[in-house]
C-alpha positions in Angstrom: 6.3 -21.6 6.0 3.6 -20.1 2.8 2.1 -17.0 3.6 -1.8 -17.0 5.3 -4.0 -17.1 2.6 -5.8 -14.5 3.6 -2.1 -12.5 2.6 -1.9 -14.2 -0.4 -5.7 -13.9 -1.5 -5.4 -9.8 -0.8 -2.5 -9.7 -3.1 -3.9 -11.0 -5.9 -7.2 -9.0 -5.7 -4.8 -5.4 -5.0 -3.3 -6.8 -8.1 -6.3 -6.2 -10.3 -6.0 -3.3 -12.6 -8.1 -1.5 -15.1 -5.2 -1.2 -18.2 -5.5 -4.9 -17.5 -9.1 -6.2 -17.2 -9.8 -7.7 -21.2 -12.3 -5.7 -22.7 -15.6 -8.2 -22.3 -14.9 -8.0 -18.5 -15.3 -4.1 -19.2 -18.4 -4.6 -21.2 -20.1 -7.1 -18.4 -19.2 -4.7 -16.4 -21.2 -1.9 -17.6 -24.0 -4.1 -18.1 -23.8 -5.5 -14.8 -23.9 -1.9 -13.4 -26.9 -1.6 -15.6 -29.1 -4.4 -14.7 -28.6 -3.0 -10.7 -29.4 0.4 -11.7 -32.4 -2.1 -13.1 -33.7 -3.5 -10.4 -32.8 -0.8 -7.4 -35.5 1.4 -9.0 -37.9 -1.6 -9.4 -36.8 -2.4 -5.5 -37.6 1.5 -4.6 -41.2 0.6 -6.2 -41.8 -3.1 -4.7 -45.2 -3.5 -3.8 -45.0 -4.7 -0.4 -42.9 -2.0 0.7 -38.7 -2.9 0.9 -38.1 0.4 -0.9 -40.6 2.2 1.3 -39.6 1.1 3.9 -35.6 1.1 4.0 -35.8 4.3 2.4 -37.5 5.7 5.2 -35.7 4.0 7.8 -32.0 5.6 6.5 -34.1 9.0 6.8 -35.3 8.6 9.7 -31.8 7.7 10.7 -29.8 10.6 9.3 -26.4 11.3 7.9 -24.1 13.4 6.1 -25.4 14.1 2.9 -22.4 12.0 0.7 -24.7 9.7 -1.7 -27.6 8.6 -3.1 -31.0 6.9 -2.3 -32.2 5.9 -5.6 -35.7 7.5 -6.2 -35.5 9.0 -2.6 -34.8 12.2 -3.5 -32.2 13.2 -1.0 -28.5 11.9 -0.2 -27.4 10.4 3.2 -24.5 8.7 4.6 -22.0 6.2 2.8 -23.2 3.9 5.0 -27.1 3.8 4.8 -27.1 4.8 0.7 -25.2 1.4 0.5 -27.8 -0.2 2.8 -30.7 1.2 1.4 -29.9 0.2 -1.9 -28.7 -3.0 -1.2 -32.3 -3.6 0.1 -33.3 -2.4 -3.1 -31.6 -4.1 -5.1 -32.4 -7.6 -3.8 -36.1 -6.4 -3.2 -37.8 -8.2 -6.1 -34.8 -11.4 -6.5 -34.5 -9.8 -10.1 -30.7 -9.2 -9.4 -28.1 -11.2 -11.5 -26.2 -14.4 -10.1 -23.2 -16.4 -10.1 -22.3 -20.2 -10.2 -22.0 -21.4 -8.2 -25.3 -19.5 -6.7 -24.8 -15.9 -5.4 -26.0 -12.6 -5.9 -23.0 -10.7 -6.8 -24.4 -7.6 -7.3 -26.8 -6.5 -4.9 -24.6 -6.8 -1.9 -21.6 -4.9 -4.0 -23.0 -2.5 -6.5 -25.1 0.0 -4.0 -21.3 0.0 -1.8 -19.4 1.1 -4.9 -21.9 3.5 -6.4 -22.2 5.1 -2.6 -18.2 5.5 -2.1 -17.7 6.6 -6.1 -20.6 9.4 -5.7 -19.3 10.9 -2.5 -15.7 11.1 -3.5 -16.6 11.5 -7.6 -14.1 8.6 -8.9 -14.0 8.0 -12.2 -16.3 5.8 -14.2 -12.9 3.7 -14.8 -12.5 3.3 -11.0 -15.6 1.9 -10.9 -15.8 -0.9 -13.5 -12.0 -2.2 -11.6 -14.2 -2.1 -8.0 -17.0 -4.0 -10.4 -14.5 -6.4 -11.4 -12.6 -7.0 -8.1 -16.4 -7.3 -6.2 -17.2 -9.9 -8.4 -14.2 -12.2 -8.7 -13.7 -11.9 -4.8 -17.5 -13.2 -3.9 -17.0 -15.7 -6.6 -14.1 -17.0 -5.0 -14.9 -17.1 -1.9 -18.3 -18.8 -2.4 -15.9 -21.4 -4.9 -14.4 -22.2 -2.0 -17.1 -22.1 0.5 -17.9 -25.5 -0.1 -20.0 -25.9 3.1 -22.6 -23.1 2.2 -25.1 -25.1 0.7 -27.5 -23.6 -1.9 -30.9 -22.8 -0.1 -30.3 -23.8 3.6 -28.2 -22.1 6.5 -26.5 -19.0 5.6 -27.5 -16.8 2.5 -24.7 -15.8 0.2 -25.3 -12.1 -0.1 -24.9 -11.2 3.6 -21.6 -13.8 3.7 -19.6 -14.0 0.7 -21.1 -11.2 -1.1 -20.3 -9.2 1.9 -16.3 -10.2 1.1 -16.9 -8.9 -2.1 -18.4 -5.4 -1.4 -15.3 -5.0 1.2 -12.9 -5.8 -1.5 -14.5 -3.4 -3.6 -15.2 -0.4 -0.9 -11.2 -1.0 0.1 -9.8 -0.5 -3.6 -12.0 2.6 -3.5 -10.9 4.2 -0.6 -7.4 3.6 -1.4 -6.6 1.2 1.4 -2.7 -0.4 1.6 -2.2 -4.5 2.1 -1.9 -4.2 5.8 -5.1 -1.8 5.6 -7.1 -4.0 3.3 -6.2 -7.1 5.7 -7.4 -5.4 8.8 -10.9 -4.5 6.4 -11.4 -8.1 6.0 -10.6 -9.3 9.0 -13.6 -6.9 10.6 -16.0 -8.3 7.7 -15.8 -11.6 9.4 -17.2 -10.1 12.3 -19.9 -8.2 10.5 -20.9 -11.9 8.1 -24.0 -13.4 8.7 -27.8 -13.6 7.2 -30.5 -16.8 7.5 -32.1 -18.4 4.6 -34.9 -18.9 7.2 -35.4 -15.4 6.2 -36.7 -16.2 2.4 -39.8 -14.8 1.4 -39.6 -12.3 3.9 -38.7 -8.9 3.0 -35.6 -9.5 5.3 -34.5 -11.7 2.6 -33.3 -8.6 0.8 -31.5 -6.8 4.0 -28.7 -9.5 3.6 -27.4 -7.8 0.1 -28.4 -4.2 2.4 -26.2 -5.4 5.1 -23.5 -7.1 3.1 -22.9 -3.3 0.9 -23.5 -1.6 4.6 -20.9 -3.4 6.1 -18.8 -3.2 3.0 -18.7 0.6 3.1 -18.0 0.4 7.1 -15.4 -2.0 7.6 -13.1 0.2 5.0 -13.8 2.9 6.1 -13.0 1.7 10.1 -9.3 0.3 8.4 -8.9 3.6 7.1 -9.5 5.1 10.1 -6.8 2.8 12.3 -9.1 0.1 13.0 -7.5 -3.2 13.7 -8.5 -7.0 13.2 -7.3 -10.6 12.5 -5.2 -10.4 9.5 -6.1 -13.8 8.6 -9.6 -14.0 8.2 -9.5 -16.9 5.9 -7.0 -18.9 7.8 -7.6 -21.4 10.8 -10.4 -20.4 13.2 -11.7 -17.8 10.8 -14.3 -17.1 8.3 -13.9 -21.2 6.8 -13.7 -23.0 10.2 -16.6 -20.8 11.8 -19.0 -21.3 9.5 -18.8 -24.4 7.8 -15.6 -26.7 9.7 -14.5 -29.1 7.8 -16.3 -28.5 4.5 -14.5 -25.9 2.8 -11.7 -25.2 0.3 -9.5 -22.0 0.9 -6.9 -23.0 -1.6 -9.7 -22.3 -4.3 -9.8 -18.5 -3.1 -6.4 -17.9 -4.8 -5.6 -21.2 -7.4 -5.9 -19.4 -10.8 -7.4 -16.3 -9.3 -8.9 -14.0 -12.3 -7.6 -16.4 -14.8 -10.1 -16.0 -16.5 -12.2 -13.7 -14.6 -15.1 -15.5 -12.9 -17.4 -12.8 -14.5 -16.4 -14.2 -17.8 -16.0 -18.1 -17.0 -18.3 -19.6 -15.5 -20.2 -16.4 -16.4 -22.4 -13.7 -14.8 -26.5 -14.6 -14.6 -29.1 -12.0 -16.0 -32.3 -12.9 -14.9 -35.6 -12.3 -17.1 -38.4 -12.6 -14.1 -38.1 -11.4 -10.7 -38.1 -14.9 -8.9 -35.2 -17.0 -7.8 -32.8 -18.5 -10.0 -34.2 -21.8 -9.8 -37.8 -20.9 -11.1 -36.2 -19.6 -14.3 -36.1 -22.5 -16.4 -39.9 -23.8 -15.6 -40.9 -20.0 -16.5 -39.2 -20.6 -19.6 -40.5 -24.2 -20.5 -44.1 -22.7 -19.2 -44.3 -19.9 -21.5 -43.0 -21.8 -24.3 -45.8 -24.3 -23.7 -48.6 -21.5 -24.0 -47.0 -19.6 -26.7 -46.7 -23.5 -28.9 -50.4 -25.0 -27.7 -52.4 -21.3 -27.2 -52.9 -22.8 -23.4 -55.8 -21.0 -21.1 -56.6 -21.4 -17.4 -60.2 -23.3 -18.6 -57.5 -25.8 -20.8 -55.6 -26.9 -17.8 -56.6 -29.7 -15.8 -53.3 -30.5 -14.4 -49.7 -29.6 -13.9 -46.3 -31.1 -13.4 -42.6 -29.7 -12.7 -40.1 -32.3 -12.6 -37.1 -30.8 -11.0 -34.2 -31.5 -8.9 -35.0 -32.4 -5.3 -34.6 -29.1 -3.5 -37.4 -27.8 -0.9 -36.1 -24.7 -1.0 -38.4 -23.6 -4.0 -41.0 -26.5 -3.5 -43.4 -24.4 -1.9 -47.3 -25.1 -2.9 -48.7 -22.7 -1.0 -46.9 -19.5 -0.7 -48.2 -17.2 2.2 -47.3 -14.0 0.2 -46.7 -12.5 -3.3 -43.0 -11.9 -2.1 -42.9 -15.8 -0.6 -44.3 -16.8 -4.4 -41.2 -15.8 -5.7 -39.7 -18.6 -4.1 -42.6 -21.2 -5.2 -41.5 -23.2 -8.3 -45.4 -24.0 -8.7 -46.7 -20.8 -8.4 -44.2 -19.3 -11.0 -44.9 -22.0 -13.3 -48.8 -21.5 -13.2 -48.5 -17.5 -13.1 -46.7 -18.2 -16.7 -49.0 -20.9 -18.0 -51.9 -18.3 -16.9 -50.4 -14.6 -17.9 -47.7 -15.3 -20.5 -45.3 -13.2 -18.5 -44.0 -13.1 -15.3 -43.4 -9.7 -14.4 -43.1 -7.2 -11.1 -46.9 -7.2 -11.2 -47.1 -11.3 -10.5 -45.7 -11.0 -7.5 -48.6 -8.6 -5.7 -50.8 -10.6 -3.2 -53.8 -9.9 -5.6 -52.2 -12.0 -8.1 -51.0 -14.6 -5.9 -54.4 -14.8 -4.2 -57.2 -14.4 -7.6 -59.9 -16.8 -8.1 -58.0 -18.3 -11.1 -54.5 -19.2 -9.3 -56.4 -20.2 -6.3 -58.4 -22.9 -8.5 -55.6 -24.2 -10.5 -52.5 -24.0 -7.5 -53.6 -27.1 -5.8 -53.3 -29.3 -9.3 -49.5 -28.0 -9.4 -46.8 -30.6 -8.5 -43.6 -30.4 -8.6 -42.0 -33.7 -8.8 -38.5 -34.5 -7.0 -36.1 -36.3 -9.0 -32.8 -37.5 -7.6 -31.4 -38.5 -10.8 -30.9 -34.9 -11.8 -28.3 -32.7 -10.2 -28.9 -29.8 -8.5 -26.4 -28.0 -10.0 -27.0 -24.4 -12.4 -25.1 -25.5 -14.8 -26.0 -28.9 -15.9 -29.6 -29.5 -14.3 -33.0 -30.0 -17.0 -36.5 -29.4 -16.0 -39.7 -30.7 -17.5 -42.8 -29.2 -17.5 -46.1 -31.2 -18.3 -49.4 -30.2 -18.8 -52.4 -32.7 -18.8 -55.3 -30.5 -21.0 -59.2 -31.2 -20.7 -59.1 -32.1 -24.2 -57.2 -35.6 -23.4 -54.2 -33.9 -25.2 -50.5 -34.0 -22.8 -48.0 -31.9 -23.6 -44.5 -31.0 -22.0 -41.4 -28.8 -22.5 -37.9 -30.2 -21.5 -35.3 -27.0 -20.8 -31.7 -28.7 -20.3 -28.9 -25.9 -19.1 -26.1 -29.0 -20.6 -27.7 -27.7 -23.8 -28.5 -24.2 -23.5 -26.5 -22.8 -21.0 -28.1 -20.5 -18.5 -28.6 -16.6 -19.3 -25.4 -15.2 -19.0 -23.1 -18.4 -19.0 -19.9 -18.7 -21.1 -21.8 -19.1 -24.7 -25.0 -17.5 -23.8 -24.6 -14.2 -22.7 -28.1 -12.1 -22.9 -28.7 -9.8 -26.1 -28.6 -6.0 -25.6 -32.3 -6.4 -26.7 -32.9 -8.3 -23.6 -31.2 -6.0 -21.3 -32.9 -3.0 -22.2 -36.1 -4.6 -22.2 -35.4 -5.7 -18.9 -33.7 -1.8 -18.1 -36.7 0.2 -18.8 -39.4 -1.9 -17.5 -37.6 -2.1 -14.4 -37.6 2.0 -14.8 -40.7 3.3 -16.3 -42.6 3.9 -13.4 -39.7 5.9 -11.8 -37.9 7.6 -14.6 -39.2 9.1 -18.1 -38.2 8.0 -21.1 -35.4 10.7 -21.5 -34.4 10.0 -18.1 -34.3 6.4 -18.3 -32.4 6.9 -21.9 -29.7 9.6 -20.8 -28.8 6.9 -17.7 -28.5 4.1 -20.5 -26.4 6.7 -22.7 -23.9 7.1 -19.3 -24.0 3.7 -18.4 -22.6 2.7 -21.7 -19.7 4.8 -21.8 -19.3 3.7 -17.9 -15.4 3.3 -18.6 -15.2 7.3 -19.8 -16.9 8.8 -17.5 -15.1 11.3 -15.1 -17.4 10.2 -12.0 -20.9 9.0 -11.7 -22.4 11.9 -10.2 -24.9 12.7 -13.3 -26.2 8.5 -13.1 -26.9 9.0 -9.5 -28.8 12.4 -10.0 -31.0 10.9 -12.1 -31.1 7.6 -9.5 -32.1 9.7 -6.9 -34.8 12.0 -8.1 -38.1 11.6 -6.3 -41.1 10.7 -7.7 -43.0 9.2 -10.9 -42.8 9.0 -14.3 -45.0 11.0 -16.1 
């Protein structure tokens, strides 16, 4: 009789070693670390209030002063850090992805960060629990083949959840029989409704999923029991999506390569879903090449795969917008950048974006697959000169950001790193956390990076 998968996927992930992780895995790593550090102190500043609101929340709450609430200036339990920060992290959708889609960081980052503060493990400790979180999520949405992209459950409050568990249990030194009982209460604790999108409970699923991380090893360290199969009949798989899975794929050449690596790990440029990336691209290519202004345009067209989920033409809020292929594609065509700022309700709502929304369509097409990795998208603007012109973005070609082959420059990063910053952090403080952040992999612990994180207040 084999062993329960759930046995044999848990062996494979305690497996996982730093001596043995190849040295680009190290380096995405520390620039996944990074790019959450990123976008948790753009989350803490989020105009319509996630950061204001979740850090006041896990104040109001209480807790033993163990970690970190970035840019809260004061430490509170495990338990809400992780949640607040989680929040945080997904606040703006600037948070990197997987393939297929997830958010691997946001729901795993803010539990690792919380447990490695509070118990000051080294900087090593912390790119393995990096590298575990994000081949475990990966694996489990690879075989989650029921989960479909944009409808029923989101990914960062299920299968990222799996991964911050896998990560908070390597931290806190959990055995097998521990680790099993760990994930056998996160299936308990899974949930979180696309329904939610454009809502700012859209980013309490990657809050929860690093919450619940933090909790459920904690509770198996404790003596907490649960089912020790989690993965195997009647569990996690057959609750959530019977029939239409594939929990073979959670272990069939687990880590070889490393998920991070191949398929790769998405850095995002604009703070919008995945799937508005490329017509942000092809749109500010368009303006840059043909000098395009609001009184040029008389029309606009995004051909695109068929999915609803980001075919929203009139977006009831700057947070929905993110989520509105037509109203990122405009904001480019109008701005030349698509930035924190885009997504206010002043933007979303001024004269100009409410003349020209309406004339934005975004155009279904079955023939090409919804699918990260070989979709195109078109983008065609019809000018009040007579003149057409269009933009054609293929990822067949191109790869997206961060895929095997086109992994985002350190120019790119940084960019990204200190505009996400600057209204949080001075220059020397946003610079010293890049300096630590670099060396991640020396570090003794991460107590400096989250000194800076959490101090209170604005640049000046």
């Amino acid at each position: 009789m084999p062993d329960p998968i759930t046995e044999r996927f848990v062996d494979k992930l305690l497996a996982i070693r730093f001596d043995s992780i190849p040295a680009a895995a190290i380096e995405t790593a520390k620039q996944t670390a990074l790019d959450g550090l990123a976008v948790m102190h753009a989350g803490a500043d989020e105009p319509l209030g996630v950061g204001r609101v979740s850090t006041a929340y896990v104040r109001e709450m209480g807790g033993a002063p163990q970690s970190s609430v970035i840019a809260g200036g004061f430490k509170t339990s495990m338990v809400n850090a992780a949640y607040a920060n989680g929040c945080m992290a997904h606040a703006l959708d600037f948070d990197n992805t997987h393939y297929p889609p997830n958010h691997p960081t946001s729901p795993t980052l803010p539990a690792i960060l919380a447990i490695a503060e509070h118990y000051k493990l080294s900087g090593k400790a912390v790119v393995e629990a990096i590298v575990t979180a994000h081949e475990v999520q990966g694996r489990v949405r690879l075989a989650s083949t029921g989960l479909k992209t944009g409808r029923g459950f989101h990914k960062p409050g299920t299968v990222g959840l799996f991964g911050a568990v896998a990560a908070a249990s390597r931290l806190v030194g959990l055995d097998r029989r521990q680790t099993l009982m760990a994930f056998g209460t996160a299936g308990s604790r899974v949930g979180s409704m696309s329904i939610n999108t454009g809502t700012m409970t859209k980013s309490s699923h990657s809050g929860h999923g690093a919450r619940m991380g933090v909790e459920c090893a904690l509770l198996a360290k404790m003596g907490w029991t649960a089912n020790p199969d989690v993965f195997g009949p009647k569990g996690f798989f057959d609750t959530f999506m019977p029939g239409d899975a594939n929990p073979e794929a959670l272990v069939e050449n687990f880590a070889d390569p490393l998920r991070m690596l191949d398929p790769g790990t998405g850095f995002k440029l604009y703070p919008s879903n995945g799937f508005t990336q490329r017509p942000i691209d092809a749109a500010l290519s368009l303006r840059a090449e043909h000098d395009i202004h609001a009184d040029d345009i008389e029309r606009v067209q995004i051909t695109h795969p068929r999915f609803d989920y980001v075919n929203r033409p009139q977006p009831k809020s700057g947070l929905d917008g993110k989520f509105s292929v037509q109203y990122t594609t405009l904001a480019a065509l109008l701005d030349g950048e698509v930035t924190v700022e885009t997504f206010t309700n002043e933007r979303l709502f001024a004269p100009d974006i409410a003349a020209l929304l309406p004339k934005v369509e975004f155009l279904s097409d079955d023939t090409i697959p919804l699918d990260k990795a070989t979709l195109h998208i078109i983008v065609t603007v019809w000018l009040r000169d007579g003149r057409t012109v269009s933009k054609t973005i293929d990822n067949k070609v191109t790869g997206w950001l961060g895929s095997k082959g086109n992994p985002p420059t350190r120019e790119q990063r940084l960019k990204k790193f200190f505009a996400c910053t600057r209204k949080l952090r001075t220059e020397a403080q946003a610079s010293r956390m890049l300096e630590l952040v670099e060396r991640l992999d020396t570090l003794p612990d991460v107590v400096e990076i989250m000194d800076i994180a959490r101090a209170e207040g604005r640049a000046s």
